[in-house]
C-alpha positions as CSV (number, residue, x, y, z in Angstrom):
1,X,-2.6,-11.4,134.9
2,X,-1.7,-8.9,132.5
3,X,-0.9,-9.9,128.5
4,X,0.3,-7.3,126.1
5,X,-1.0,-8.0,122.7
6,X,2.8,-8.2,121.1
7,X,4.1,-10.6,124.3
8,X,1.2,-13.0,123.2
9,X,0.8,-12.3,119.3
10,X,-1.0,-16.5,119.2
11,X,-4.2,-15.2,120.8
12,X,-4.9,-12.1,118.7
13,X,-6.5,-13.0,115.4
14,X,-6.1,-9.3,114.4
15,X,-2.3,-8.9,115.0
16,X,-2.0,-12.4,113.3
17,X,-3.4,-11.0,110.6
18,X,-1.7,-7.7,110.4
19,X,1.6,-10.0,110.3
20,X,0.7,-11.7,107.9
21,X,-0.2,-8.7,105.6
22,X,3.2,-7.3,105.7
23,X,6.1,-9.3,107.3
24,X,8.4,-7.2,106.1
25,X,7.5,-4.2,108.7
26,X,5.9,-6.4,111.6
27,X,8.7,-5.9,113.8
28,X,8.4,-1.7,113.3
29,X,4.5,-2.1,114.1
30,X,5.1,-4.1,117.0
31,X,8.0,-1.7,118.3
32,X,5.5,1.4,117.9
33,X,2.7,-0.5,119.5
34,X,5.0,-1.4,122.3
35,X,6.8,2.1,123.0
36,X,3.2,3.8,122.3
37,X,2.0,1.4,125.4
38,X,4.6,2.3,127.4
39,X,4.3,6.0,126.8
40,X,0.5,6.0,127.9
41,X,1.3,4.4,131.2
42,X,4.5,6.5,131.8
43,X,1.7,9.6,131.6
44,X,-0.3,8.2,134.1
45,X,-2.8,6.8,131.2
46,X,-4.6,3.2,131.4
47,X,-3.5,1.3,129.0
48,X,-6.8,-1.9,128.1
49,X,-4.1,-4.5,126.7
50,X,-5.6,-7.0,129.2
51,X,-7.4,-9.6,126.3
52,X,-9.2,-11.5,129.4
53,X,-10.8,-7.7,130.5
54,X,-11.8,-6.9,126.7
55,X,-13.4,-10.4,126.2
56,X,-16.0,-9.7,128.9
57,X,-16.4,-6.5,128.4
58,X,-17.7,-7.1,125.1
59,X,-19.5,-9.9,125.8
60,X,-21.6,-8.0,128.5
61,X,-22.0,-4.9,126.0
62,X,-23.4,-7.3,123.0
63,X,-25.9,-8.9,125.7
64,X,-26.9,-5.5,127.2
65,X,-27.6,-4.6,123.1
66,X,-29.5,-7.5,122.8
67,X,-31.6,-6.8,125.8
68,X,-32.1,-3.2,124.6
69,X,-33.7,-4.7,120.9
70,X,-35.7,-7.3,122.9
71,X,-37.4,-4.3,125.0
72,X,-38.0,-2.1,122.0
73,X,-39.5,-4.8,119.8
74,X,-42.1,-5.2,122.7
């Protein structure tokens, strides 16, 4: 299941705390973020919103790193 990053604003520390920085133009950033979005997909573009996806992702690139250091230090 796909979940935008403005639909679901609770789960992304970094929007939380781009919020809280400036209330005052939260709703502009997350109209830009949301029409940019929609842009890149109209264009045929993939859009990696998908939290879940980019969780994992990272996960398995910090243990890849991880494995790299431990086979260098040997």
């Amino acid at each position: 299941m796909r979940r935008s990053l403005i639909s679901n604003p609770n789960k992304s520390p970094l929007l939380q705390r781009l919020l809280r920085k400036a209330p005052a133009t939260n709703k502009e950033m997350e109209n830009r973020m949301k029409w940019t979005n929609v842009l890149y997909k109209a264009e045929g573009l993939r859009v990696k919103d998908d939290e879940d996806m980019l969780r994992s992702s990272l996960k398995e690139w910090g243990d890849q790193s991880e494995n790299i250091v431990e086979k260098m230090q040997k």
